[in-house]
N, C-alpha and C positions, 0 to 999 in steps of 0.2 A: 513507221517504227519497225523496227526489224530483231529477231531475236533468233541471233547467233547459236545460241547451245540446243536449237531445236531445227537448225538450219541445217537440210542434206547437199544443197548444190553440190555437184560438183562430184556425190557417191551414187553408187551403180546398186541396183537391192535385184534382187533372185527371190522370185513371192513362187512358191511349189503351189501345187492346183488352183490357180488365181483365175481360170477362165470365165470364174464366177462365183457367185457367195460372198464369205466372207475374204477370199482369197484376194479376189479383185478389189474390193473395196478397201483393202491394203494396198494391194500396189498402187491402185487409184490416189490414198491418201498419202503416200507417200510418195507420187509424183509431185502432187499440191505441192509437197513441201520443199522439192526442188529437188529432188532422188531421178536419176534416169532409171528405168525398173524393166525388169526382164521379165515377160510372163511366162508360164509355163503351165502344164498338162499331155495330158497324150492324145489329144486331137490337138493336130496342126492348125483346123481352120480355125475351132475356137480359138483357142490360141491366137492367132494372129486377128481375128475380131476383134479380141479382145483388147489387145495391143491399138490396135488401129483406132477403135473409142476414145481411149484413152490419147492417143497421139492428136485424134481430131477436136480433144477439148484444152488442145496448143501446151499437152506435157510432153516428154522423153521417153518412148517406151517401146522394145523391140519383140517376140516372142522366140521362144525356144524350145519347143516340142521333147520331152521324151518321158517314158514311163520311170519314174520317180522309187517306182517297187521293184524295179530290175536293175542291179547293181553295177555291172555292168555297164546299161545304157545310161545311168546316174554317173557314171565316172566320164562317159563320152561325152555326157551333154555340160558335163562342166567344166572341161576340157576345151569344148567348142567356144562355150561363153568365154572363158578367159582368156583362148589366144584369137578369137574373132571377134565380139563384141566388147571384151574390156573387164580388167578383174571385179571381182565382186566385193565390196564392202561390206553386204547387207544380205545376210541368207533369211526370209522366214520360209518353216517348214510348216507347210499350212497342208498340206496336202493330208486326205483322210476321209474315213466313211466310217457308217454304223447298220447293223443289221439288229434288230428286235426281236428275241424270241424267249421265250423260256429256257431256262439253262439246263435244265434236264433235257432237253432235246434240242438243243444248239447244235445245230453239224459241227463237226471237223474242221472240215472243208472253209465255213464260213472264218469259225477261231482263226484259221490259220493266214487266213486273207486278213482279217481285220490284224491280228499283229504286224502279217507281212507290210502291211498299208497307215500303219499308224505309226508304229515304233520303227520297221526295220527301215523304210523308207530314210527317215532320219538320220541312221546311220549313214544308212547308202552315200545321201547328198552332202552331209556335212561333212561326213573325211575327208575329200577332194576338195570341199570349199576351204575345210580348215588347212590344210595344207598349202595349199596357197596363200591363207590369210598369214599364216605363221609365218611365214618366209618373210611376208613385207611388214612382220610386227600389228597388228592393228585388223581389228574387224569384229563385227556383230552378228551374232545370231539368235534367232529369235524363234524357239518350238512352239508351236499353239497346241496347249492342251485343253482342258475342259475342267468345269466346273464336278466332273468326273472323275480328276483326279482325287479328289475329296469325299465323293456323294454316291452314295449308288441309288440304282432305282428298277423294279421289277423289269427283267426282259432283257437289258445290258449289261449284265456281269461283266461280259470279256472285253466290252467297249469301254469299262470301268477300269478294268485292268492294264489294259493299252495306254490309258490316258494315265494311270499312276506311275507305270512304268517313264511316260515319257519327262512327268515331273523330277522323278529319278534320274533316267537320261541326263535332264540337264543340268542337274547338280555333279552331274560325271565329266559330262564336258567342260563346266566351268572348271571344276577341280583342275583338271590337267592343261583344260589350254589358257585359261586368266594369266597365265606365269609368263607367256607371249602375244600377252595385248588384247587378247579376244575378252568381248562380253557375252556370257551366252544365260541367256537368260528365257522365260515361258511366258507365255501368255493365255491367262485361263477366262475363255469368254461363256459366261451364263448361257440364258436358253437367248435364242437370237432368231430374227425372223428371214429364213434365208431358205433355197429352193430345197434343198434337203431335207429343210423341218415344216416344207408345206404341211405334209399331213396334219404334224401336229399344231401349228398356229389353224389349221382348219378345225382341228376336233374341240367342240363349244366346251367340254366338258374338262378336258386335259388346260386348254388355254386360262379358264375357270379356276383349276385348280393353281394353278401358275401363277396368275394373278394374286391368290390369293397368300400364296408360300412367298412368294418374292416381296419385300420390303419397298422395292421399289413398284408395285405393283402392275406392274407389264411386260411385255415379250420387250428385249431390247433390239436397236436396229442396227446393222452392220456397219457404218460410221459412227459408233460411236466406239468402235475399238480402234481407229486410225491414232487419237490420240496417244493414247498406249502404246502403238506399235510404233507412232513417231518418237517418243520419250525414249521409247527401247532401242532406237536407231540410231542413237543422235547421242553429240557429247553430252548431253544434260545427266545420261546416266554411265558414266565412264567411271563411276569404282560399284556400279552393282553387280553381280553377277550372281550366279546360282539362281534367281530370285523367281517366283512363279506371283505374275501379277494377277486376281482376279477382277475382271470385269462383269459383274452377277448380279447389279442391282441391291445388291445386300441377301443374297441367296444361299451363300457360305456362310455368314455370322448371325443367321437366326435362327431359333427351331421353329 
Protein backbone atom coordinates (compact mmCIF):
# COMPACT_ATOMS: atom_id res chain seq x y z
CA UNK A 1 0.00 0.00 0.00
CA UNK A 2 1.58 3.17 -0.94
CA UNK A 3 0.30 6.65 -0.10
CA UNK A 4 1.16 9.21 -2.66
CA UNK A 5 0.38 12.77 -0.76
CA UNK A 6 2.98 11.69 1.72
CA UNK A 7 5.33 10.33 -0.73
CA UNK A 8 8.96 12.43 -1.26
CA UNK A 9 10.72 10.24 -3.94
CA UNK A 10 12.17 11.82 -6.07
CA UNK A 11 12.61 15.58 -3.68
CA UNK A 12 15.98 16.79 -2.38
CA UNK A 13 15.34 18.32 1.47
CA UNK A 14 18.25 20.67 3.20
CA UNK A 15 17.80 19.70 7.23
CA UNK A 16 20.21 22.98 8.78
CA UNK A 17 22.06 21.53 11.97
CA UNK A 18 20.98 17.90 11.37
CA UNK A 19 24.35 16.45 12.57
CA UNK A 20 22.30 15.41 15.43
CA UNK A 21 19.23 15.81 17.66
CA UNK A 22 16.42 16.60 16.40
CA UNK A 23 17.93 17.74 13.22
CA UNK A 24 19.01 14.27 12.10
CA UNK A 25 16.15 12.49 13.08
CA UNK A 26 14.37 14.80 10.30
CA UNK A 27 16.56 14.06 7.69
CA UNK A 28 16.60 10.56 8.83
CA UNK A 29 12.76 10.50 8.48
CA UNK A 30 12.54 11.94 5.75
CA UNK A 31 14.87 9.86 3.96
CA UNK A 32 12.35 6.78 5.08
CA UNK A 33 10.11 8.54 3.12
CA UNK A 34 11.92 8.67 -0.02
CA UNK A 35 13.50 12.42 0.16
CA UNK A 36 17.42 12.42 -0.97
CA UNK A 37 18.57 14.89 2.19
CA UNK A 38 21.47 17.04 2.46
CA UNK A 39 23.02 17.32 5.86
CA UNK A 40 24.42 20.07 7.18
CA UNK A 41 26.37 21.83 10.20
CA UNK A 42 29.73 23.43 10.57
CA UNK A 43 31.75 20.36 11.27
CA UNK A 44 32.55 18.71 8.15
CA UNK A 45 33.19 15.34 9.75
CA UNK A 46 29.87 15.24 11.67
CA UNK A 47 28.47 16.17 8.85
CA UNK A 48 29.54 13.61 6.73
CA UNK A 49 28.99 10.88 9.73
CA UNK A 50 26.14 11.76 9.68
CA UNK A 51 25.19 11.42 6.20
CA UNK A 52 27.10 8.21 5.80
CA UNK A 53 24.59 6.45 8.78
CA UNK A 54 21.97 7.43 7.23
CA UNK A 55 23.26 6.28 3.56
CA UNK A 56 24.44 2.87 5.32
CA UNK A 57 20.74 2.20 6.56
CA UNK A 58 20.33 1.91 2.30
CA UNK A 59 18.60 6.05 2.09
CA UNK A 60 19.85 9.04 -0.15
CA UNK A 61 21.98 11.44 1.68
CA UNK A 62 24.89 13.63 0.91
CA UNK A 63 26.42 16.36 3.43
CA UNK A 64 27.18 20.03 3.06
CA UNK A 65 29.32 21.79 5.72
CA UNK A 66 28.84 25.58 6.36
CA UNK A 67 28.13 27.93 9.24
CA UNK A 68 24.36 28.59 8.70
CA UNK A 69 24.94 32.18 10.94
CA UNK A 70 27.30 33.62 8.39
CA UNK A 71 25.48 34.92 5.59
CA UNK A 72 27.72 34.90 3.25
CA UNK A 73 28.81 31.22 3.74
CA UNK A 74 24.81 30.42 3.76
CA UNK A 75 24.61 32.01 0.18
CA UNK A 76 27.80 29.81 -0.78
CA UNK A 77 26.71 26.73 0.51
CA UNK A 78 23.39 26.91 -1.19
CA UNK A 79 24.80 27.85 -4.11
CA UNK A 80 27.03 24.77 -4.00
CA UNK A 81 24.00 22.52 -3.27
CA UNK A 82 22.14 23.67 -6.25
CA UNK A 83 24.51 23.64 -8.95
CA UNK A 84 26.57 20.42 -7.60
CA UNK A 85 24.30 18.21 -5.67
CA UNK A 86 20.70 19.32 -7.18
CA UNK A 87 18.06 21.98 -6.33
CA UNK A 88 16.45 21.78 -3.16
CA UNK A 89 12.68 21.07 -2.71
CA UNK A 90 12.75 20.83 0.96
CA UNK A 91 14.47 23.52 3.35
CA UNK A 92 14.05 22.80 7.21
CA UNK A 93 15.71 25.31 9.25
CA UNK A 94 16.39 23.50 12.30
CA UNK A 95 19.49 24.90 13.09
CA UNK A 96 19.73 26.55 16.84
CA UNK A 97 20.78 26.82 20.63
CA UNK A 98 19.80 28.05 23.97
CA UNK A 99 21.65 29.61 26.74
CA UNK A 100 19.84 29.82 30.55
CA UNK A 101 20.44 32.53 32.68
CA UNK A 102 18.59 35.08 34.48
CA UNK A 103 17.59 38.12 32.37
CA UNK A 104 18.88 40.62 34.50
CA UNK A 105 22.25 39.33 33.81
CA UNK A 106 21.99 37.79 30.52
CA UNK A 107 25.13 38.97 28.52
CA UNK A 108 24.94 40.79 25.26
CA UNK A 109 27.18 38.93 23.80
CA UNK A 110 25.12 35.73 24.42
CA UNK A 111 21.35 37.86 23.29
CA UNK A 112 23.21 38.53 20.21
CA UNK A 113 24.42 34.96 19.34
CA UNK A 114 21.07 33.38 20.14
CA UNK A 115 19.20 35.79 17.69
CA UNK A 116 22.10 35.61 15.36
CA UNK A 117 21.66 31.55 15.58
CA UNK A 118 17.92 31.24 15.80
CA UNK A 119 16.27 33.96 13.76
CA UNK A 120 19.04 35.47 11.57
CA UNK A 121 20.22 32.16 10.42
CA UNK A 122 16.85 31.67 8.79
CA UNK A 123 16.98 34.47 6.81
CA UNK A 124 20.34 33.87 5.81
CA UNK A 125 19.43 30.27 4.22
CA UNK A 126 16.13 30.70 3.04
CA UNK A 127 16.66 33.77 0.62
CA UNK A 128 18.97 31.83 -1.54
CA UNK A 129 16.71 28.59 -1.13
CA UNK A 130 13.65 30.74 -1.89
CA UNK A 131 15.12 32.20 -4.77
CA UNK A 132 15.72 29.43 -6.42
CA UNK A 133 12.46 27.70 -5.37
CA UNK A 134 10.53 30.74 -6.89
CA UNK A 135 12.12 30.48 -10.24
CA UNK A 136 10.86 26.72 -10.64
CA UNK A 137 7.45 27.58 -9.03
CA UNK A 138 7.24 25.10 -6.21
CA UNK A 139 8.90 24.25 -2.94
CA UNK A 140 8.66 23.90 1.11
CA UNK A 141 9.97 25.32 3.84
CA UNK A 142 9.86 24.19 7.08
CA UNK A 143 11.28 26.72 10.46
CA UNK A 144 11.32 24.72 13.83
CA UNK A 145 10.45 26.75 16.49
CA UNK A 146 9.32 25.89 19.93
CA UNK A 147 6.81 25.45 22.17
CA UNK A 148 8.51 29.02 23.18
CA UNK A 149 7.13 30.73 20.72
CA UNK A 150 3.93 30.56 22.99
CA UNK A 151 5.33 30.02 26.69
CA UNK A 152 8.02 31.50 28.52
CA UNK A 153 9.77 30.14 31.48
CA UNK A 154 12.41 31.47 34.16
CA UNK A 155 16.16 31.93 32.60
CA UNK A 156 15.12 32.10 28.70
CA UNK A 157 13.44 35.21 27.82
CA UNK A 158 15.56 35.88 24.86
CA UNK A 159 15.39 32.04 23.68
CA UNK A 160 11.44 33.08 24.06
CA UNK A 161 11.95 35.74 22.03
CA UNK A 162 13.78 34.16 19.06
CA UNK A 163 11.36 31.46 18.79
CA UNK A 164 8.21 34.12 18.69
CA UNK A 165 10.09 35.91 16.31
CA UNK A 166 10.63 32.99 14.25
CA UNK A 167 6.75 32.03 14.41
CA UNK A 168 6.44 35.61 12.99
CA UNK A 169 9.15 34.92 10.34
CA UNK A 170 7.08 32.58 8.94
CA UNK A 171 3.98 34.18 8.62
CA UNK A 172 6.31 36.72 6.57
CA UNK A 173 7.61 34.31 4.27
CA UNK A 174 4.40 32.75 3.69
CA UNK A 175 2.89 36.17 3.05
CA UNK A 176 5.04 36.96 0.09
CA UNK A 177 6.41 33.78 -1.26
CA UNK A 178 2.75 31.44 -1.20
CA UNK A 179 1.91 33.68 -4.41
CA UNK A 180 4.80 31.42 -6.15
CA UNK A 181 4.17 28.05 -5.02
CA UNK A 182 6.09 27.89 -1.82
CA UNK A 183 4.75 26.50 1.45
CA UNK A 184 6.41 27.90 4.39
CA UNK A 185 5.27 26.85 7.32
CA UNK A 186 6.84 26.04 11.42
CA UNK A 187 7.06 23.46 13.36
CA UNK A 188 6.81 23.76 17.05
CA UNK A 189 8.27 20.71 19.02
CA UNK A 190 7.48 20.53 23.08
CA UNK A 191 10.15 19.49 25.58
CA UNK A 192 12.01 16.48 23.47
CA UNK A 193 14.63 14.22 24.77
CA UNK A 194 17.74 15.23 22.69
CA UNK A 195 21.57 15.80 23.56
CA UNK A 196 21.00 19.53 24.16
CA UNK A 197 18.30 18.86 26.81
CA UNK A 198 20.55 16.15 28.60
CA UNK A 199 20.78 18.25 31.41
CA UNK A 200 17.39 18.66 31.83
CA UNK A 201 15.76 15.06 31.05
CA UNK A 202 18.68 14.37 33.82
CA UNK A 203 17.45 16.79 36.51
CA UNK A 204 14.72 14.31 38.64
CA UNK A 205 13.11 17.45 39.71
CA UNK A 206 12.61 19.61 36.34
CA UNK A 207 11.75 16.10 34.50
CA UNK A 208 9.08 15.62 37.54
CA UNK A 209 7.80 18.70 37.01
CA UNK A 210 7.39 18.16 33.16
CA UNK A 211 5.72 15.10 33.54
CA UNK A 212 3.55 16.52 35.50
CA UNK A 213 2.64 20.01 33.32
CA UNK A 214 2.38 17.99 30.02
CA UNK A 215 -0.97 16.20 29.27
CA UNK A 216 0.75 13.85 27.79
CA UNK A 217 2.84 13.00 30.66
CA UNK A 218 6.53 12.57 29.40
CA UNK A 219 9.63 14.00 27.65
CA UNK A 220 8.66 13.43 24.03
CA UNK A 221 11.20 11.50 21.55
CA UNK A 222 12.71 12.91 18.38
CA UNK A 223 10.68 10.61 15.86
CA UNK A 224 8.01 11.44 16.83
CA UNK A 225 8.31 14.92 15.01
CA UNK A 226 9.20 13.01 11.57
CA UNK A 227 5.55 12.77 11.02
CA UNK A 228 4.98 16.37 11.03
CA UNK A 229 7.85 17.26 9.23
CA UNK A 230 6.80 14.63 6.67
CA UNK A 231 3.10 16.22 6.35
CA UNK A 232 4.89 19.65 6.06
CA UNK A 233 7.02 18.28 3.21
CA UNK A 234 4.74 16.53 1.16
CA UNK A 235 1.73 17.39 -1.10
CA UNK A 236 -0.62 16.32 1.59
CA UNK A 237 -0.21 19.94 2.91
CA UNK A 238 -0.15 22.05 -0.48
CA UNK A 239 -2.73 24.92 0.55
CA UNK A 240 -1.30 25.36 4.23
CA UNK A 241 0.91 27.82 4.83
CA UNK A 242 1.79 30.45 7.42
CA UNK A 243 0.91 27.62 9.87
CA UNK A 244 3.08 26.90 13.12
CA UNK A 245 2.18 23.10 14.02
CA UNK A 246 2.74 22.20 17.63
CA UNK A 247 4.01 18.96 18.64
CA UNK A 248 3.91 19.32 22.81
CA UNK A 249 2.06 16.38 24.07
CA UNK A 250 -0.79 18.82 24.91
CA UNK A 251 1.67 21.28 26.65
CA UNK A 252 0.23 24.56 24.82
CA UNK A 253 -3.54 23.77 25.56
CA UNK A 254 -3.42 23.20 29.18
CA UNK A 255 -2.84 25.24 32.43
Amino acid sequence: MSFPLFDLTGRRALVTGSSQGIGYALALGLAEHGASVVINGRNANKASEAAETIRAKGFHALSAAFDVTDAAAARSGIAYIESEIGPIDILINNAGMQFRTPLESFPVEKWDELFKTNVSSIFYVSQPVAQAMIARGRGKIINIASVQAELARPGIAPYTATKGAVKNLTRGMATDWAKHGLQVNALAPGYFKTPLNQALVDDAKFTAWLENRTPAGRWGNVEELVGAAVFLSSDASSFVNGHMLMVDGGITASL
